[in-house]
ROMARPA-887290 format. One record per residue: residue in one letter; residue number from 1; x, y, z of N, C-alpha, C in turn. Coordinates in Angstrom, 2 decimals, decimal comma, padded with zeros to 5 digits. Layout:
% residues N
PT  type  seq       nx       ny       nz      cax      cay      caz       cx       cy       cz
PT     A  NUM        X        Y        Z        X        Y        Z        X        Y        Z
...
This chain:
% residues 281
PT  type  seq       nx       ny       nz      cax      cay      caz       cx       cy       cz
PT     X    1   181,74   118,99   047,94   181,06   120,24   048,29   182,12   121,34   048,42
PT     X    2   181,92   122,52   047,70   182,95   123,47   047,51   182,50   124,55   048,06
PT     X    3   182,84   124,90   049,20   182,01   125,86   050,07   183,14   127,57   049,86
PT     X    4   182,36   128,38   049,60   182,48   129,90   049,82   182,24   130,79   050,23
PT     X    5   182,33   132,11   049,71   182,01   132,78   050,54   180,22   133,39   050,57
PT     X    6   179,70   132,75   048,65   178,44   132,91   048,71   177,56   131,63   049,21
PT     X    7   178,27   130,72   049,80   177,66   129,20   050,67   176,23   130,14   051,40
PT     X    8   175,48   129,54   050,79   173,99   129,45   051,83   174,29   128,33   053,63
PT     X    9   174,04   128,93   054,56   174,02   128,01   055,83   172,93   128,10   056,28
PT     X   10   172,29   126,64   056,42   171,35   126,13   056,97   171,41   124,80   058,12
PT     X   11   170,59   124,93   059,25   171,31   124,25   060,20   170,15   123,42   060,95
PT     X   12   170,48   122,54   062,47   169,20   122,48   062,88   169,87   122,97   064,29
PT     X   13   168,96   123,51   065,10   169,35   124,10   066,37   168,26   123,10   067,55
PT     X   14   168,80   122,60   068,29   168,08   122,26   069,53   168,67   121,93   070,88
PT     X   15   168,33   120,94   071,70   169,31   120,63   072,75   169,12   118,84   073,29
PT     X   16   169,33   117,65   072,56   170,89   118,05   072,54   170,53   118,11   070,99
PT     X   17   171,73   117,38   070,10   171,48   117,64   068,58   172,78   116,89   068,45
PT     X   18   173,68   116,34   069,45   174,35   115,38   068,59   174,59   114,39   067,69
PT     X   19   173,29   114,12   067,95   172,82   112,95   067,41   171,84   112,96   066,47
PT     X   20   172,02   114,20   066,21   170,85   114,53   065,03   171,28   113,96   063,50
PT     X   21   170,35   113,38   062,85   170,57   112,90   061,34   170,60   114,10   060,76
PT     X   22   170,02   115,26   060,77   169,66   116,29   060,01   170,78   116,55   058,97
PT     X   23   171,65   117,11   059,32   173,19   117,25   058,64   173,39   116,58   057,06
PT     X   24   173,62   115,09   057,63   173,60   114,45   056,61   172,49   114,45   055,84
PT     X   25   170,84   114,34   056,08   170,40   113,95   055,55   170,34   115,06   053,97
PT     X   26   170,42   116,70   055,15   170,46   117,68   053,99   171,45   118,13   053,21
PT     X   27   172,29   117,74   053,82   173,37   118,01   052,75   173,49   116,62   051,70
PT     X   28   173,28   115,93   052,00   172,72   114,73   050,57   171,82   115,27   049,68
PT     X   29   170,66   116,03   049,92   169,83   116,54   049,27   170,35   117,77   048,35
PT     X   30   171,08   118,88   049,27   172,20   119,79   048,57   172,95   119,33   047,32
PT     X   31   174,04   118,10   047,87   174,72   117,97   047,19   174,30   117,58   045,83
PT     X   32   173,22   116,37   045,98   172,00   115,65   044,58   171,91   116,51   043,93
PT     X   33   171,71   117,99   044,23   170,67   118,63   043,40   172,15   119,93   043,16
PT     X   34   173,01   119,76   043,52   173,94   120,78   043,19   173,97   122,28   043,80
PT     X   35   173,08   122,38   044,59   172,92   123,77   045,54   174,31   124,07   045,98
PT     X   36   174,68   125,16   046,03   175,35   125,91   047,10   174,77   126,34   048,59
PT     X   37   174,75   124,98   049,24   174,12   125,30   050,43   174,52   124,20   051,36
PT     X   38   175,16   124,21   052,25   175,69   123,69   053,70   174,94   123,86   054,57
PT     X   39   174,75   122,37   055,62   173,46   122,30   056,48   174,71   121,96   057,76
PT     X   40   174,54   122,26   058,93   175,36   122,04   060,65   174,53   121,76   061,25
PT     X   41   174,97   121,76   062,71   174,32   121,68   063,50   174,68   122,63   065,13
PT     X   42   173,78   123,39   065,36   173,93   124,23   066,93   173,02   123,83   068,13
PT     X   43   174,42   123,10   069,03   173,94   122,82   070,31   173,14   124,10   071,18
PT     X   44   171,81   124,40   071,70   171,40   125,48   071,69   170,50   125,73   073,42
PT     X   45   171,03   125,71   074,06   170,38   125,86   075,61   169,02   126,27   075,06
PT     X   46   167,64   126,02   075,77   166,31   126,34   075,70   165,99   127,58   076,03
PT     X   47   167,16   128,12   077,06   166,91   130,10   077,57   167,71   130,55   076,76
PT     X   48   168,07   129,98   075,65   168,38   131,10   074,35   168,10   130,81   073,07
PT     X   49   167,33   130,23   072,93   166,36   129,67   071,89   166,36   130,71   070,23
PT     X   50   165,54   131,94   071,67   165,33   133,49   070,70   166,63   133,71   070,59
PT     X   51   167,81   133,82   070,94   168,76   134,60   070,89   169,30   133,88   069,97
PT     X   52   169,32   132,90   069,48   169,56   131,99   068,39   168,86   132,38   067,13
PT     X   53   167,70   132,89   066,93   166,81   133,56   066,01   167,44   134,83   065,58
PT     X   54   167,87   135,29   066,44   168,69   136,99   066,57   169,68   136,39   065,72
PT     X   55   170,45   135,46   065,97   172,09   134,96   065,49   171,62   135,07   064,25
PT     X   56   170,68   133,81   063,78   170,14   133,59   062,68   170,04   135,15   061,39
PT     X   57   169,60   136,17   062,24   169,37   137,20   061,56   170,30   138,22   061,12
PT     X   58   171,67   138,04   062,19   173,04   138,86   062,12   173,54   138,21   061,02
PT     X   59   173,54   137,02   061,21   174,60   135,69   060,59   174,35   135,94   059,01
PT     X   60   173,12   136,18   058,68   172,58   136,00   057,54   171,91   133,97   056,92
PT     X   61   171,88   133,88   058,31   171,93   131,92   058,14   170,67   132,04   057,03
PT     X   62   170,27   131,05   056,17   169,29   130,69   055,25   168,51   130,35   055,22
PT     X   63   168,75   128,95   056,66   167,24   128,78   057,20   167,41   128,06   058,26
PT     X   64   167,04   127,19   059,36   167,06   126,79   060,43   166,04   125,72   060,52
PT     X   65   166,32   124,36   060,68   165,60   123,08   061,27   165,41   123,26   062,64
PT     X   66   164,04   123,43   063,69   163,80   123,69   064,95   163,72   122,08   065,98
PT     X   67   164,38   121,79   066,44   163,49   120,74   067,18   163,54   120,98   068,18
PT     X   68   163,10   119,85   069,23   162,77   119,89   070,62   163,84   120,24   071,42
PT     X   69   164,10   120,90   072,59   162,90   121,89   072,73   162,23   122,84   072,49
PT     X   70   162,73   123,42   071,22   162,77   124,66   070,61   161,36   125,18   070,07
PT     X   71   160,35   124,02   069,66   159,43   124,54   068,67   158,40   125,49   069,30
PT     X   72   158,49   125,35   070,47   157,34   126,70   071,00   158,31   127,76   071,39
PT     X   73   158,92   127,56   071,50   160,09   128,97   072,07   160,79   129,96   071,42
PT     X   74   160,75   129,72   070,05   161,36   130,51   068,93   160,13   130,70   068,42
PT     X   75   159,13   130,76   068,56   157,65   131,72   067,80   157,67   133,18   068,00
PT     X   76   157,92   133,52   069,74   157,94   134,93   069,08   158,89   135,84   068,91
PT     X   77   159,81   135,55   068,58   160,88   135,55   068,11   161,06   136,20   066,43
PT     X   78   160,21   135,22   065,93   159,89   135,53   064,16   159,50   136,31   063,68
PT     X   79   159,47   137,18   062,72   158,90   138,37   062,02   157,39   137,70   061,32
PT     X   80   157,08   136,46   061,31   155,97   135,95   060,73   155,82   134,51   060,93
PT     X   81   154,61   133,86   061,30   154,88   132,49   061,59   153,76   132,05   060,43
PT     X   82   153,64   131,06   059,52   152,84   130,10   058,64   151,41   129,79   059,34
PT     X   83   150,47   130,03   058,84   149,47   129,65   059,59   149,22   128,30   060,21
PT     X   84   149,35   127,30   059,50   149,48   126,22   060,22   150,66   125,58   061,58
PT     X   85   151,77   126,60   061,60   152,38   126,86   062,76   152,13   127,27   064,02
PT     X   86   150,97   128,14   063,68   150,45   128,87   064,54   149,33   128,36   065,45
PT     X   87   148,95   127,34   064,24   147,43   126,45   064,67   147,94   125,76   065,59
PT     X   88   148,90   125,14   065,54   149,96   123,77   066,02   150,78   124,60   067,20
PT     X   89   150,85   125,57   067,46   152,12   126,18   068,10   153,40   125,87   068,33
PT     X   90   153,82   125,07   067,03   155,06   125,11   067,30   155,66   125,37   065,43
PT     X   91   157,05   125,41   065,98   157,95   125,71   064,29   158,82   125,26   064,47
PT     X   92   159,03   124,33   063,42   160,35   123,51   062,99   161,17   123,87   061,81
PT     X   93   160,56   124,82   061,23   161,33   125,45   060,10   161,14   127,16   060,14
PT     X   94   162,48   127,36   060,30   162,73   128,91   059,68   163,14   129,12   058,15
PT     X   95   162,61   130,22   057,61   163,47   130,30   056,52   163,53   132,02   055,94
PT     X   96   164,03   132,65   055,08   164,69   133,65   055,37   163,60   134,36   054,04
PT     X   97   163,11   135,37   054,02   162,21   135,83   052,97   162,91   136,73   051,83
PT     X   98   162,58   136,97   050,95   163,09   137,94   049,65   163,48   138,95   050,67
PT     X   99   162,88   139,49   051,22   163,19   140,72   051,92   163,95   140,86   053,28
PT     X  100   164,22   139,36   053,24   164,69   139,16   054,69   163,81   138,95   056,00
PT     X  101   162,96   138,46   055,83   162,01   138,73   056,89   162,34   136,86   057,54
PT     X  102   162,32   136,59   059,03   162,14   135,39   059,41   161,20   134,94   059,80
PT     X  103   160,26   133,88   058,75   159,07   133,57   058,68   159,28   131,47   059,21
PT     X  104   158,12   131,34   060,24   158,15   129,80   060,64   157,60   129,24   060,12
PT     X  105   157,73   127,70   060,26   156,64   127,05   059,45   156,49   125,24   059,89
PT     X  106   155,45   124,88   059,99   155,80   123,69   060,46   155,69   122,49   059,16
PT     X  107   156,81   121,45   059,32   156,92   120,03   058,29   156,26   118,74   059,13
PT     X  108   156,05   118,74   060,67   155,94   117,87   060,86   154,68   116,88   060,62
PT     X  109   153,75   117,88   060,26   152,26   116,90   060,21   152,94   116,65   058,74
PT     X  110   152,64   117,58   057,74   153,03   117,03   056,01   153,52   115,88   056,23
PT     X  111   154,49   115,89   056,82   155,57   114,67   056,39   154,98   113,56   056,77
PT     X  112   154,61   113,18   058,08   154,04   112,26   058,23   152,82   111,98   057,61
PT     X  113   152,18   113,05   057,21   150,99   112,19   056,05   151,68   112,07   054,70
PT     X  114   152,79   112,34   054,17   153,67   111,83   053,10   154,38   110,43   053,38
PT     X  115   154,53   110,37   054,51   155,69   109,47   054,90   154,61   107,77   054,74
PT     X  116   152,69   107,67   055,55   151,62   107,48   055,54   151,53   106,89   054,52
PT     X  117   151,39   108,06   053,23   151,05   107,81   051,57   152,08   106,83   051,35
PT     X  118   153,18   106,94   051,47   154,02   106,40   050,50   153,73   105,28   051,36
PT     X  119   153,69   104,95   052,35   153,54   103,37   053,02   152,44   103,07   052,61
PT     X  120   151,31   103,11   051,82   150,04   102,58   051,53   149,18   102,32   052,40
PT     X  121   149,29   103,26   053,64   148,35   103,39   054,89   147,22   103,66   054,12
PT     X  122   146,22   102,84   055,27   144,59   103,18   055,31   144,57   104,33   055,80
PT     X  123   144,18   105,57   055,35   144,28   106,84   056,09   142,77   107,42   056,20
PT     X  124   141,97   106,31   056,37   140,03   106,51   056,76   140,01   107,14   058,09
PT     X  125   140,81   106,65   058,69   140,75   106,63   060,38   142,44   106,62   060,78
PT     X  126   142,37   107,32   061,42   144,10   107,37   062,18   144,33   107,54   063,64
PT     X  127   144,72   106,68   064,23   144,64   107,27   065,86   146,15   107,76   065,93
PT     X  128   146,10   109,06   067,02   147,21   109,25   067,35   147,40   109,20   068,78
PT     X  129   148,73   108,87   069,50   148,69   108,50   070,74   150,14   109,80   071,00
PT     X  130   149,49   110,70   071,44   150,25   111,81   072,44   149,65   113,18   071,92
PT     X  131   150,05   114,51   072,60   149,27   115,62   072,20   150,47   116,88   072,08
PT     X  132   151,63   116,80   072,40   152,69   117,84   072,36   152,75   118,18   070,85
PT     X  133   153,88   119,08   070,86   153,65   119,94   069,51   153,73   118,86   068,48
PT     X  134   154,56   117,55   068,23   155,00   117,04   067,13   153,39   116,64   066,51
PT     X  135   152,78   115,99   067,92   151,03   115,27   067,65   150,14   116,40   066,95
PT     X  136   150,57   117,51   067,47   149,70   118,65   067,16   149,51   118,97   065,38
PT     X  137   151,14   118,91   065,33   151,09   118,94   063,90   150,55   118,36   063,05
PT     X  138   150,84   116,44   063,56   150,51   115,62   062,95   148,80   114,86   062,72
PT     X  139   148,35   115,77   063,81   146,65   115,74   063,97   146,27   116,87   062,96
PT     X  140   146,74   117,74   062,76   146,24   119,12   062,22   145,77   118,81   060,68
PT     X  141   147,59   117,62   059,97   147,95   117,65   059,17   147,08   116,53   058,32
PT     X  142   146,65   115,50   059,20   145,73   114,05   059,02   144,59   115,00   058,68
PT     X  143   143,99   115,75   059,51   142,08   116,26   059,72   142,37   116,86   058,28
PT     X  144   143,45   117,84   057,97   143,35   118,90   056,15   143,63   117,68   055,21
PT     X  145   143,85   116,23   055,62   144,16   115,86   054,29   142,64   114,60   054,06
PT     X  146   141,81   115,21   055,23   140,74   114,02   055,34   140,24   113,24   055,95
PT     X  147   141,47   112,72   056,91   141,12   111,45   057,76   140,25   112,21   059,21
PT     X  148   139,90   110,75   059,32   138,97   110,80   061,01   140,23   110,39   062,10
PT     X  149   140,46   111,77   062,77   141,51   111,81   063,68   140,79   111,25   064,96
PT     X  150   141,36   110,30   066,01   141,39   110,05   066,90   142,19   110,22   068,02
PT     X  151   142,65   110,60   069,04   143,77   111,07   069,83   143,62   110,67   071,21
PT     X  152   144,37   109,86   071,36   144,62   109,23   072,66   145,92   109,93   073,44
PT     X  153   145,94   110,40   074,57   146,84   111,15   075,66   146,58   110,82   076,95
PT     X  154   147,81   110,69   077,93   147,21   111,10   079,68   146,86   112,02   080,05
PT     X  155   147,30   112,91   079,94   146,35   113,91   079,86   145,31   114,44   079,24
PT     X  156   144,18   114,60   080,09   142,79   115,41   079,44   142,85   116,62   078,55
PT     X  157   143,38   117,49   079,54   143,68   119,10   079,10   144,49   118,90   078,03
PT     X  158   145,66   118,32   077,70   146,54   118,22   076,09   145,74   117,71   075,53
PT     X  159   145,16   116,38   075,71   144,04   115,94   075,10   143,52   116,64   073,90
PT     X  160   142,69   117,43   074,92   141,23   118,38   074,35   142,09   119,40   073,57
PT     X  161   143,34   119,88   073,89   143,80   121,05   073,09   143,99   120,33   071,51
PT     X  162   144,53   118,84   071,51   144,87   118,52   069,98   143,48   118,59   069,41
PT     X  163   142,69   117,74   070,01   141,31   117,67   069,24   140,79   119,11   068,94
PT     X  164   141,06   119,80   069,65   140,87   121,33   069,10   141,16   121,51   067,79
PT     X  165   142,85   121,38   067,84   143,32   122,06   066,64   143,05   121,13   065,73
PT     X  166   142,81   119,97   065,67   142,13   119,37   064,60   141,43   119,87   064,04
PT     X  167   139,96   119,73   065,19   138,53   120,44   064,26   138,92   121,76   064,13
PT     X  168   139,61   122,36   064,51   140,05   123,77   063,77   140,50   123,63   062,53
PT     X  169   141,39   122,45   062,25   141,83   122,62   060,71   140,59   122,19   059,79
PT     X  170   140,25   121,08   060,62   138,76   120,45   059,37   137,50   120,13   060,40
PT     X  171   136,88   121,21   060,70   135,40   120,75   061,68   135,11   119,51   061,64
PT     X  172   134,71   119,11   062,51   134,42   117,50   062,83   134,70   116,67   062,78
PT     X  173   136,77   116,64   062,46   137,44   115,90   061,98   137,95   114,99   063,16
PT     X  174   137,68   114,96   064,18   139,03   114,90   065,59   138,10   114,52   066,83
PT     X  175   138,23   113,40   067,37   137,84   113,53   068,50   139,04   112,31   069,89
PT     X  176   138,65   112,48   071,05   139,32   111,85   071,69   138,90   110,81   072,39
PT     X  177   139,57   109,80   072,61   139,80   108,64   072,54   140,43   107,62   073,80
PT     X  178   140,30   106,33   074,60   141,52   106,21   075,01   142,16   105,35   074,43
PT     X  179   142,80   105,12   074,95   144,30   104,12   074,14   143,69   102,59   073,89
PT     X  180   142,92   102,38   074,69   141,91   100,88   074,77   141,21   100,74   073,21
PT     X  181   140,98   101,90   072,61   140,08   101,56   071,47   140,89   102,00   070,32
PT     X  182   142,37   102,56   070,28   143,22   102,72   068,97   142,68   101,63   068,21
PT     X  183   142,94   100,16   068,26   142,93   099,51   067,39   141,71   099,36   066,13
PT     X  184   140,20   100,18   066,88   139,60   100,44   065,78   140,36   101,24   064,46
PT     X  185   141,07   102,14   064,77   141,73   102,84   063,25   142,59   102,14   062,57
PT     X  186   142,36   101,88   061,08   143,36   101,36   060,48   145,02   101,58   060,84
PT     X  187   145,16   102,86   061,13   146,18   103,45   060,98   146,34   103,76   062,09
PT     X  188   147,80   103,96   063,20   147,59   104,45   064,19   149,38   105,01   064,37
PT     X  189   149,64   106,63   065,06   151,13   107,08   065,07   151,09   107,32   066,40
PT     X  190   152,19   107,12   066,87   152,91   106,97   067,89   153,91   108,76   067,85
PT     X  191   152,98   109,49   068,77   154,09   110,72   068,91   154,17   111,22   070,15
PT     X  192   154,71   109,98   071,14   155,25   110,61   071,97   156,67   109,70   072,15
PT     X  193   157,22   109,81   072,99   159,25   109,22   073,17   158,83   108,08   073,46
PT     X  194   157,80   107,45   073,75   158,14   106,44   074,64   158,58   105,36   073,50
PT     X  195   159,41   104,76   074,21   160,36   103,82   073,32   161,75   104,15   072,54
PT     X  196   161,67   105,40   072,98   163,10   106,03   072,74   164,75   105,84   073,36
PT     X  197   165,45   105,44   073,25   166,40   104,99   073,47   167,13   106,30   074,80
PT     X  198   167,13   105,58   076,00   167,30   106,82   076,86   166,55   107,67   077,65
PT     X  199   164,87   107,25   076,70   164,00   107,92   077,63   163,37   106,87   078,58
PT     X  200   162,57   106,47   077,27   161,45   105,07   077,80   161,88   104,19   076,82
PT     X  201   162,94   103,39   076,82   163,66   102,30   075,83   162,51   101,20   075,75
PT     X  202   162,21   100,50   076,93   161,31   099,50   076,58   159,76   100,03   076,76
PT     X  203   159,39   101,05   076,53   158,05   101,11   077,20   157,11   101,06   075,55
PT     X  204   156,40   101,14   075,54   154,90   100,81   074,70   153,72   101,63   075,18
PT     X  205   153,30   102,41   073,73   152,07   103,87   073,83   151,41   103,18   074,26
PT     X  206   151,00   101,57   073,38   149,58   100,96   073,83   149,68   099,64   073,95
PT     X  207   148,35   099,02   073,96   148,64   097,40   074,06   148,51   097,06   072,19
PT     X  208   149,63   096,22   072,12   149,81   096,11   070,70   148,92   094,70   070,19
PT     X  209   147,89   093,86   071,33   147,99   092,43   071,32   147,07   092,59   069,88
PT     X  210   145,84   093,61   069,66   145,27   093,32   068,45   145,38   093,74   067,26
PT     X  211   146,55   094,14   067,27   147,08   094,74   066,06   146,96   093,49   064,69
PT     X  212   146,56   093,91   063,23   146,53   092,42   062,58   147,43   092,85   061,11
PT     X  213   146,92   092,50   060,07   147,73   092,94   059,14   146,92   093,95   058,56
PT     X  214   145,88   094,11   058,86   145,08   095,42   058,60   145,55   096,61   059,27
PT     X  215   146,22   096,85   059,91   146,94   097,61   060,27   148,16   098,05   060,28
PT     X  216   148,45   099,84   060,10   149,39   100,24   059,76   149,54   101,02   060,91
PT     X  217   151,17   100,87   061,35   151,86   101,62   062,80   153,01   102,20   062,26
PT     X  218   153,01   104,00   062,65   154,07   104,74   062,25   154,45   105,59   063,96
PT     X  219   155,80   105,18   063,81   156,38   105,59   065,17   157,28   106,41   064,62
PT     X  220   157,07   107,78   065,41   157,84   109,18   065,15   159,63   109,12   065,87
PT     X  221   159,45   108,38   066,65   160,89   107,93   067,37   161,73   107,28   066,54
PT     X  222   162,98   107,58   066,31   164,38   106,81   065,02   164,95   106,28   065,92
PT     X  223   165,55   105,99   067,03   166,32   106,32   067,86   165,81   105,59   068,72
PT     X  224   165,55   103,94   068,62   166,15   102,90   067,54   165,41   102,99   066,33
PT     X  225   165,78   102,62   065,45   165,08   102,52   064,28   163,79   101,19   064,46
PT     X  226   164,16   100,30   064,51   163,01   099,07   065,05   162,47   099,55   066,41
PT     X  227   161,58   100,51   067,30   161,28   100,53   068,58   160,88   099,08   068,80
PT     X  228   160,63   099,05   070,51   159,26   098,07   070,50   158,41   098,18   069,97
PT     X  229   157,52   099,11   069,87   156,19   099,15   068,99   156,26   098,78   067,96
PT     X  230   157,13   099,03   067,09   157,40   098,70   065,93   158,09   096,86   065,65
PT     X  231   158,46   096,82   066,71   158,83   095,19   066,65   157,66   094,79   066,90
PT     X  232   156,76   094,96   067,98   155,86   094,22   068,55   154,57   094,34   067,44
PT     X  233   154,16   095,51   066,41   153,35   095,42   065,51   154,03   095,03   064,58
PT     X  234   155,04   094,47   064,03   155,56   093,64   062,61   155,10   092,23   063,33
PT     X  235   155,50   091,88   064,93   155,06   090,51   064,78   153,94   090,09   064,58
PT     X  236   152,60   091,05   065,41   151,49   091,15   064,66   151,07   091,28   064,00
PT     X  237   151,86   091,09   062,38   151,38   091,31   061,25   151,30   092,57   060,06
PT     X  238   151,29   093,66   061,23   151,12   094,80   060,95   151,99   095,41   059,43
PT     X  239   151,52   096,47   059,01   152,74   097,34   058,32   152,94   098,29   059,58
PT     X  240   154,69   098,39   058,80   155,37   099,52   060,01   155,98   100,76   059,25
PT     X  241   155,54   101,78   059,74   156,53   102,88   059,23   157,51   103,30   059,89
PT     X  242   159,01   103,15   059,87   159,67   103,70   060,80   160,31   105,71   061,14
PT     X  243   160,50   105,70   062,63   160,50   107,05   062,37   161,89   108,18   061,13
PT     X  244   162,30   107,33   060,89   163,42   107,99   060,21   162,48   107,97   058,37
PT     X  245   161,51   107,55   058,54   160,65   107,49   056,61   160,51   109,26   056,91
PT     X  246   159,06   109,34   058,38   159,02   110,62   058,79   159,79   111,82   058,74
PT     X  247   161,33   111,53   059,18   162,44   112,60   059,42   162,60   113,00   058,43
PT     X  248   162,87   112,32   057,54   163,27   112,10   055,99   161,74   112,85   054,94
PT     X  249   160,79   112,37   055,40   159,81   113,32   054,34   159,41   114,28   055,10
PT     X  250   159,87   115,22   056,47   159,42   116,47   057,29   160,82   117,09   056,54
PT     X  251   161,87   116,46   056,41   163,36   117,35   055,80   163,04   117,75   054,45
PT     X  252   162,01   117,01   053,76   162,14   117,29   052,21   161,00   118,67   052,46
PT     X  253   160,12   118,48   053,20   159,19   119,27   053,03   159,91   120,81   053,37
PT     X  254   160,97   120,66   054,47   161,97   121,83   054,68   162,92   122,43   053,23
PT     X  255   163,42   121,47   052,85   163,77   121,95   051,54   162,98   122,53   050,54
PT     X  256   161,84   122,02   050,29   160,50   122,83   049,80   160,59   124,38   050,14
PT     X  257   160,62   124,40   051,29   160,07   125,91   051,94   161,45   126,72   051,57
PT     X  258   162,58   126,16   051,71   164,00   127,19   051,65   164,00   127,03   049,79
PT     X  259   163,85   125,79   049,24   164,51   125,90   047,95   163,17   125,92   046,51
PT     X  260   162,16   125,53   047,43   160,75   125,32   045,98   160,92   123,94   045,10
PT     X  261   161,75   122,91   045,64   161,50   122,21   045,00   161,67   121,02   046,15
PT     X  262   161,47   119,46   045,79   161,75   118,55   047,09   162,30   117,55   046,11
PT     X  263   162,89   116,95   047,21   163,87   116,32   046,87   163,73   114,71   047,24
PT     X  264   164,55   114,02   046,59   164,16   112,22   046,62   164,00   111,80   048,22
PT     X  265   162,80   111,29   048,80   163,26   111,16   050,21   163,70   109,66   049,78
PT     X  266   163,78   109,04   048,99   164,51   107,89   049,13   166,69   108,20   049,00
PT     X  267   166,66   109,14   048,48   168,09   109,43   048,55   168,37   110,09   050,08
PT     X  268   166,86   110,49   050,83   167,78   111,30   052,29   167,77   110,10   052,82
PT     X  269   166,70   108,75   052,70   167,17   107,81   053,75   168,25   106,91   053,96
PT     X  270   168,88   107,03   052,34   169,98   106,06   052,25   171,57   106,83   053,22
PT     X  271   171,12   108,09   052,81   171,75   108,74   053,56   172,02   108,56   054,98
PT     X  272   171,19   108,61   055,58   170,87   108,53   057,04   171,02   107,31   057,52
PT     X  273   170,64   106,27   056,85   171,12   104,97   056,92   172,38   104,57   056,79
PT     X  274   173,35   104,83   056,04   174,73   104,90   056,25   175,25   105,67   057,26
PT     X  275   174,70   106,86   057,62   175,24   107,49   058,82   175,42   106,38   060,04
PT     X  276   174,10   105,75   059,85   173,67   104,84   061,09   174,39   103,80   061,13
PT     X  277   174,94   103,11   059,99   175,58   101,92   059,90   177,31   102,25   060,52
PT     X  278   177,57   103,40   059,74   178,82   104,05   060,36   179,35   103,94   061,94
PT     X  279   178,13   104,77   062,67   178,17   105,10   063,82   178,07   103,73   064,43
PT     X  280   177,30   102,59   064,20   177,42   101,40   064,61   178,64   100,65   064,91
PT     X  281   179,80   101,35   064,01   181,10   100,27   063,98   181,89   100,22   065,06
């Protein structure tokens, strides 16, 4: 990579972000395809979120990967947010307009119904188990591509807000659920931490006991790559999607939005997978 002074910079900003795959995964994608464009990463306190948007706009940066905690906090901030960002309230992608304008946009539902497809999920029925922005997306993104969303949360009030934005994207698409009856949906995603390494390492969204091979389980958490859930539905038979398929087809869908074209997500995971093997030694 031969970086200059016309280098495009594109980055992901959150808190923390050390440990973010992002980097690698996009600059694999860069490099594949021969772009002049370099991807970093900015450690980014949550009370300067916007002021990071501002940077973005001095800097001339190209485009910006948002994550947690960032995705509701840099909205108004933007000169324009994507409608389906807006539905979802949150943005994980900035990117920079002909005219300069900083417009948001969210990858996270797409991807996971890409990430879905390519696993040969039953996508008739999908339960999702949490309601924060990532679920939001990923409910929004299931109801526009068809499926009968289900949404299981502890909370009521988040609850009722996803099933909202569901039937907002596709009337009558979405309703809620508790966690006792996921196993009716073929398909069921996991978007909240639990099982995340650091947060809730051993904990479990649901009871996994009837999971069979008719069923497909996609957990939004990388970080381990095998969760429990994901161990505990392979022993049941299950198909598993792990969260790094997700990371990997929400990054391509980012490259989409900055470059118009997408890129192999089987080349970002090999990527990311060597990162991982690396960091292991």
């Amino acid at each position: 990579m031969n970086l200059t002074a016309r280098t495009k910079v594109a980055a992901v900003i959150g808190s923390p972000v050390g440990h973010s795959l992002s980097p690698v995964i996009h600059n694999a994608a860069f490099v594949a395809h021969g772009d002049d464009w370099v991807y970093g990463a900015f450690e980014v306190d949550p009370q300067r979120a916007t002021a990071a948007i501002d940077a973005m706009r001095v800097l001339g940066i190209a485009g910006l990967s948002i994550t947690m905690p960032h995705k509701e906090l840099v909205m108004d901030a933007l000169d324009e947010v994507h409608a389906e960002a807006q539905l979802v309230r949150a943005v994980n992608t900035v990117a920079r307009s002909a005219d300069g304008r900083l417009v948001g946009y969210n990858t996270d539902g797409v991807g996971c119904v890409d990430a879905l497809i390519r696993a040969g999920a039953d996508m008739s029925s999908v339960g999702v188990v949490g309601a924060g922005a990532t679920a939001r997306a990923i409910v929004a993104a299931l109801a526009r591509a068809g499926s009968r969303v289900a949404v299981a949360n502890r909370s009521q009030d988040r609850r009722r807000e996803a099933v909202a934005v569901g039937n907002t994207a596709r009337s009558g698409s979405t309703i809620e659920v508790g966690v006792e009856t996921l196993g009716e949906c073929p398909t069921i995603v996991n978007a909240t931490p639990l099982g995340m390494e650091g947060v809730a390492p051993g904990a479990l969204p649901f009871d996994t006991s009837g999971l069979t091979s008719r069923h497909t389980v996609l957990d939004v958490v990388y970080h381990p790559l095998e969760t429990p859930l994901l161990r505990a539905a392979r022993l049941c038979g299950a198909r598993v999607v792990d969260g790094l398929d997700m990371l990997c087809a929400q990054a391509a869908r980012q490259q989409e939005v900055w470059l118009g074209r997408l890129p192999d997500v089987a080349l970002l995971r090999q990527a990311a997978l060597r990162e991982l093997s690396q960091r292991q030694r």
